[in-house]
C-alpha positions in Angstrom: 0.0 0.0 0.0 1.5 3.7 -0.8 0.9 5.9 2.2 1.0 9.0 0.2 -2.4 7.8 -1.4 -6.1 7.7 0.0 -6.4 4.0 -0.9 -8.4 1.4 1.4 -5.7 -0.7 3.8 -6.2 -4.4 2.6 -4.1 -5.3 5.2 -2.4 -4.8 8.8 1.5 -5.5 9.6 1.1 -7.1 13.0 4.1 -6.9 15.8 4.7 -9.3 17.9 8.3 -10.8 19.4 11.7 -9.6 17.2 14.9 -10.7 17.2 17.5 -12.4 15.3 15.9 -15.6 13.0 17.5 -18.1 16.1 15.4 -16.3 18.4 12.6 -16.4 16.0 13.0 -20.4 15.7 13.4 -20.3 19.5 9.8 -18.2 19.5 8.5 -21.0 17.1 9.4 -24.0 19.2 8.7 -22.6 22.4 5.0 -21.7 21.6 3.8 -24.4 19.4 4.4 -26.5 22.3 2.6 -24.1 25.0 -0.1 -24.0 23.1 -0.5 -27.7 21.5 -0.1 -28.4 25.2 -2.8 -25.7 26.1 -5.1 -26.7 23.3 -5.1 -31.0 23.9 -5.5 -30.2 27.4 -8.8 -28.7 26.8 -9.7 -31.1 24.2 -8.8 -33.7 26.7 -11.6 -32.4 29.4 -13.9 -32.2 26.8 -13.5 -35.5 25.4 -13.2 -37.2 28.9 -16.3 -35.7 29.8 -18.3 -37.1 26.9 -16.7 -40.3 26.9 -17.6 -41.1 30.7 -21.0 -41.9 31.9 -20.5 -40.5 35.3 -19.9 -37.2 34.5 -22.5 -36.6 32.8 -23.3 -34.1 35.4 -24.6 -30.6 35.1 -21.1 -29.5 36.7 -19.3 -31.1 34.5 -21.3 -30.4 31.8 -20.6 -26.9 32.1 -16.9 -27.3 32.5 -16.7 -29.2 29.7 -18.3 -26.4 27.1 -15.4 -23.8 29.7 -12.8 -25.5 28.0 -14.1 -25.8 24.4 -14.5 -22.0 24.7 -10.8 -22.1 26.3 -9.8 -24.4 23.2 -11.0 -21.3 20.9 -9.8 -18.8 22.6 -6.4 -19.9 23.0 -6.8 -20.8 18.4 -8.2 -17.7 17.5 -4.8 -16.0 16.5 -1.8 -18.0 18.2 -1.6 -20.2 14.4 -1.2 -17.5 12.7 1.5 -16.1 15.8 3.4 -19.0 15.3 3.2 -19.4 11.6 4.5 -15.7 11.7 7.6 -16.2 13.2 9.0 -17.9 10.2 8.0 -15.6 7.9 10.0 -12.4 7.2 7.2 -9.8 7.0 3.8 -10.5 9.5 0.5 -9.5 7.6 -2.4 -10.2 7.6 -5.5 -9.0 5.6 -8.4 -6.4 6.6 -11.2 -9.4 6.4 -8.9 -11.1 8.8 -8.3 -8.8 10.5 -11.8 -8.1 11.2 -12.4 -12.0 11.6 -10.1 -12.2 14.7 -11.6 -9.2 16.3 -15.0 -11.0 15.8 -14.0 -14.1 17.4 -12.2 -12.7 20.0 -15.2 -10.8 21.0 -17.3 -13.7 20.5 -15.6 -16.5 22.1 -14.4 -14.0 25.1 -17.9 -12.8 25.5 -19.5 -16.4 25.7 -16.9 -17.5 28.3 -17.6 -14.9 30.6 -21.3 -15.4 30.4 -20.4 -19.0 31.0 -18.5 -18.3 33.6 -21.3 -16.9 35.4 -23.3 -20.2 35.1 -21.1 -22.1 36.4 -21.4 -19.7 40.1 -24.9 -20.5 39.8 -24.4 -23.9 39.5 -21.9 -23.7 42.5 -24.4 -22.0 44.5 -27.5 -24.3 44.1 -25.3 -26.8 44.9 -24.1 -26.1 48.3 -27.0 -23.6 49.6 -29.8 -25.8 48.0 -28.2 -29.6 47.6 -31.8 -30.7 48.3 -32.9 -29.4 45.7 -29.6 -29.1 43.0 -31.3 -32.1 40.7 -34.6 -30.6 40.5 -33.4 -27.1 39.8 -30.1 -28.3 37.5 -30.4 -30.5 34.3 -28.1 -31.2 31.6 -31.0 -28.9 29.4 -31.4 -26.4 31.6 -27.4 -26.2 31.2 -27.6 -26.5 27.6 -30.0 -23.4 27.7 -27.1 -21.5 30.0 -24.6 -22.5 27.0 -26.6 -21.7 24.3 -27.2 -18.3 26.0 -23.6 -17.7 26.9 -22.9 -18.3 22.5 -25.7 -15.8 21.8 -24.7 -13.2 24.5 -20.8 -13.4 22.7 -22.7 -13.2 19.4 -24.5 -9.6 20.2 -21.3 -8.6 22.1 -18.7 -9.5 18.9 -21.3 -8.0 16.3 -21.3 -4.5 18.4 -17.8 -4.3 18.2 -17.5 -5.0 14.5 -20.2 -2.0 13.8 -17.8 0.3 15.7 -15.2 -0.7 13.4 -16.3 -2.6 10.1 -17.0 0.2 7.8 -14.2 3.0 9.2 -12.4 4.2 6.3 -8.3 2.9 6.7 -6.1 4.9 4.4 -2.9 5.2 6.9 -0.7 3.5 8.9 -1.3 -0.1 9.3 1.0 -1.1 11.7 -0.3 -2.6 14.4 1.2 -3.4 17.8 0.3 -6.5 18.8 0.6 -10.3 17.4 -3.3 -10.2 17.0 -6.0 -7.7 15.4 -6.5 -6.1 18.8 -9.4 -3.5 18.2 -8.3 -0.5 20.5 -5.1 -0.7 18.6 -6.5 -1.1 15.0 -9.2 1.4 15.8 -6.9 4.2 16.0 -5.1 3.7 12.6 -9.1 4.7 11.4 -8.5 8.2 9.2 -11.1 9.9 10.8 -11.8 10.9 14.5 -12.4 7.9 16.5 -12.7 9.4 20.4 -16.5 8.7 20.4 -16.3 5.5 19.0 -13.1 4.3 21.6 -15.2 5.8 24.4 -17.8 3.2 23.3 -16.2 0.2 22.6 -14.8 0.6 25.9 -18.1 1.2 27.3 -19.3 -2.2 25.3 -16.6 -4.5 27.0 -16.9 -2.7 30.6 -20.7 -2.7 30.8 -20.4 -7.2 30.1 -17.4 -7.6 32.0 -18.6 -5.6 35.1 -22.4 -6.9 34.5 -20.5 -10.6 34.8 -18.0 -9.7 38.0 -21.2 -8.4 40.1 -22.9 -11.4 39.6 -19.8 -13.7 40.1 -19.2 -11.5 43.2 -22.7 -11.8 44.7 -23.0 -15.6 44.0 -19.4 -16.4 45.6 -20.2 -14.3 48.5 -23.2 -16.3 49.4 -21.7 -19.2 48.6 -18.9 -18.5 51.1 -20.8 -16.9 53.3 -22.7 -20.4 53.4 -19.8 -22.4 53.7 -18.7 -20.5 56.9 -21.9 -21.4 58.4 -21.4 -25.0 57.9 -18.7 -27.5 58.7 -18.7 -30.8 57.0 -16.8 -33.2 55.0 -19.0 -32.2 51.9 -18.3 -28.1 52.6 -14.7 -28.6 52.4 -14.5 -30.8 48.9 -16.7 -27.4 47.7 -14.1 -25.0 49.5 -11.5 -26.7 47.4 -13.5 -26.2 44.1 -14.0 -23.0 45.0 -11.0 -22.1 45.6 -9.9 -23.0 41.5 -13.0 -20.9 40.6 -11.7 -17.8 42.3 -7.9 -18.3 41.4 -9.2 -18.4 38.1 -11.5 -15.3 38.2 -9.2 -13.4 39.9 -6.4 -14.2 37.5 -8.6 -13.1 34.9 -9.8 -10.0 35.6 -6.1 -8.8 37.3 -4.7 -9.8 33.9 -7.1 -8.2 31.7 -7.2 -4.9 33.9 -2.7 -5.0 33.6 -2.6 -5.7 30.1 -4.4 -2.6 29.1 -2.2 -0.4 31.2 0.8 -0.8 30.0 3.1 1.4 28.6 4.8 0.3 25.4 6.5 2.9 24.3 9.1 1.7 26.8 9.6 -0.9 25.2 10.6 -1.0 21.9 13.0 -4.0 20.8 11.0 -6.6 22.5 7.2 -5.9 23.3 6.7 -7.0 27.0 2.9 -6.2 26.3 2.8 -8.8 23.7 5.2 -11.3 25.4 2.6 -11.0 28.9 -0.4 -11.0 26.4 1.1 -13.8 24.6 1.9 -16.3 27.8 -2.0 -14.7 29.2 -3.9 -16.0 26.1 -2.3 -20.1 27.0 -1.6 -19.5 30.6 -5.1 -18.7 32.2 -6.6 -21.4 30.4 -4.5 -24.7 32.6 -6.3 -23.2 36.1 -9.1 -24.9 35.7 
């Protein structure tokens, strides 16, 4: 693409890791392995839970859909990362570009929703066992899945309005290994501070909607648990305990990443090295 012209961008240059071609293969090695690791560990829960009768459960159920929504997360964009370190110059086109912002949006949307099913499920389970089979069922579950898929769906597709038909006629450079949108957004030639302020808006309004009611439905649940003392409250401590390593990990990482400076670092990206390792790593807690 010539700069000096007003042409449409048909594609992005995308940054991620540099360095000299051993540290490249290096790259290469290292995170095909993280993430075939990351990716067949999910796979592996999901097909263990189909395969075996006895947890067929409602719990299990749930966890099960986590980590095929884990499994696509983690394959949105990390090929095409890993591809790229063998190639000399990292594009990739503006329909992709779009694509991974879609699914991004999509797959992150659905697994917070998700997320949020599973506390329910916790907390019918140890402040109403008595009544946990009549209230959960592997359909009512299905319902919360299919709901967490459409609730990703509306979130992805009012991202992509923001963005979809901006004109691009300028830099396309891109700092990040994936499309990210607050970082493609602002290579728009036009003025974008509305649009930023509502994207933001967009992801905050889910993301907080989701942490009050993960909030509210652990505090009972603990709340519960200290009330009680038996063998069966401290098997569900101890499954609490992954569910809140795993939220908190989540929305600590999420609030880090997007307020970090890196302009301070130019040679190698530490934003895209910690959002690199946070795309795999967050997804072995569970």
């Amino acid at each position: 693409m010539d700069p000096g012209n007003n042409s449409r961008v048909t594609e992005f240059v995308l940054h991620s890791l540099s360095g000299p071609r051993e540290l490249q293969l290096f790259y290469f090695a290292f995170f095909t392995l993280f993430y075939l690791s990351t990716l067949l560990g999910n796979l592996l829960i999901v097909f263990t839970v189909l395969s075996e009768p006895a947890l067929h459960t409602p719990m299990y159920f749930l966890l099960s859909n986590l980590s095929f929504f884990d499994a696509c997360v983690c394959s949105f964009a990390t090929p095409k990362m890993i591809i790229d370190f063998l190639m000399e110059h990292n594009t990739i086109s503006f329909e992709g570009c779009m694509a991974q912002i879609l699914f991004l949006h999509l797959f992150g949307g659905g697994e917070m929703v998700l997320l949020v099913s599973m506390a329910y499920d916790r907390y019918v389970a140890i402040c109403r066992p008595l009544h946990y089979t009549a209230i959960m069922s592997i359909r009512k579950c299905t319902g919360f899945v299919l709901g967490s898929w459409f609730v990703g769906f509306l979130h992805s597709v009012s991202q992509l309005v923001f963005i979809v038909s901006l004109p691009f006629c300028g830099p396309n450079n891109v700092d990040s290994f994936f499309c990210d949108l607050p970082l493609v957004i602002k290579l728009a030639c036009t003025d974008t501070y509305i649009l930023e302020i509502l994207i933001r808006l967009n992801s905050d309004i889910l993301g907080l909607c989701c942490f009050v009611l993960l909030f509210m439905s652990y505090t009972v649940i603990l709340v519960t648990m200290q009330c009680r003392s038996s063998t069966g409250m401290a098997k569900a401590r101890a499954t609490l305990t992954a569910h809140v390593t795993v939220l908190k990990y989540d929305y600590y990482t999420i609030g880090k990443i997007g307020n970090i400076d890196i302009t301070k670092y130019q040679k190698y990206s530490l934003k895209a090295v910690i959002k690199i390792l946070y795309w795999h790593e967050k997804y072995d807690d569970f």
